[in-house]
C-alpha positions in Angstrom: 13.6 201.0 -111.1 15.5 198.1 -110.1 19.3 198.1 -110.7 20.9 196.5 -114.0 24.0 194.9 -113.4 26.7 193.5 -115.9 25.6 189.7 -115.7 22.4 191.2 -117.4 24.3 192.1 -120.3 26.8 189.3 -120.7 26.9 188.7 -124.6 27.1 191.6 -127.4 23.5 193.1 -128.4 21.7 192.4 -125.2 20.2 195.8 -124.0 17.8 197.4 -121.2 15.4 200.1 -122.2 13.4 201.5 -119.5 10.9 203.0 -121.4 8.8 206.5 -119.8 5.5 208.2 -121.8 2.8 210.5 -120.6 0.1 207.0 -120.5 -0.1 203.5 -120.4 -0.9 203.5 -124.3 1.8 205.1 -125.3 4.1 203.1 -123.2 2.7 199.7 -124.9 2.3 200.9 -128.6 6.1 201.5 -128.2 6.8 198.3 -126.6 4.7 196.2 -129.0 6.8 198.1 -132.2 10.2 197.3 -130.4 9.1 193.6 -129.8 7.7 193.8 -133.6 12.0 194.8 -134.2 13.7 193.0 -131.6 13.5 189.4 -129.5 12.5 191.4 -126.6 11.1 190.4 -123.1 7.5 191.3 -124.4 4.4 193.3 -123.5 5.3 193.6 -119.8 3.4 195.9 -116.6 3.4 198.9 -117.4 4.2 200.9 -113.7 3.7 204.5 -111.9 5.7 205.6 -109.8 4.7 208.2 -106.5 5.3 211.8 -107.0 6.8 210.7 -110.6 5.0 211.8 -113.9 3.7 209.5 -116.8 4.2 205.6 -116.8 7.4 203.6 -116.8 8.0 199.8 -118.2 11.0 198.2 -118.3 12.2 195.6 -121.4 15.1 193.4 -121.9 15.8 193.5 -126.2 18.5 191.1 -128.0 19.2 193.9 -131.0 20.9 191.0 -133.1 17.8 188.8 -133.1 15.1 189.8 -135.2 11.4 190.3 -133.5 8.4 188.6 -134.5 7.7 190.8 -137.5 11.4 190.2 -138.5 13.7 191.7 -141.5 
């Protein structure tokens, strides 16, 4: 995973969740019901790493915006 640095998170309810499951399925079903929460950075690839188990994604969420399913 690539470093997150501060000017990533410059205003109040930005976040970062790197996201691990056991398949790419799992991985995507909980992205799609975070973006269906949150304004997030999407559906994005979902990646395995070497000698690492399961899948990893990484998503960029604004907590303070609603998502596309919205309150």
């Amino acid at each position: 995973m690539e470093r997150i640095d501060e000017q990533h998170l410059a205003e109040p309810g930005l976040v970062v969740l790197d996201i691990t499951g056991g398949d790419e399925d799992t991985v995507r079903a909980v992205m799609a019901t975070l973006e269906g929460r949150w304004a997030t950075s999407g559906i994005v690839p979902v990646r395995r790493e070497p000698g690492q188990p399961g899948v990893r994604a990484r998503i960029y969420a604004d907590i303070l915006r609603p998502g596309r399913d919205g309150p």
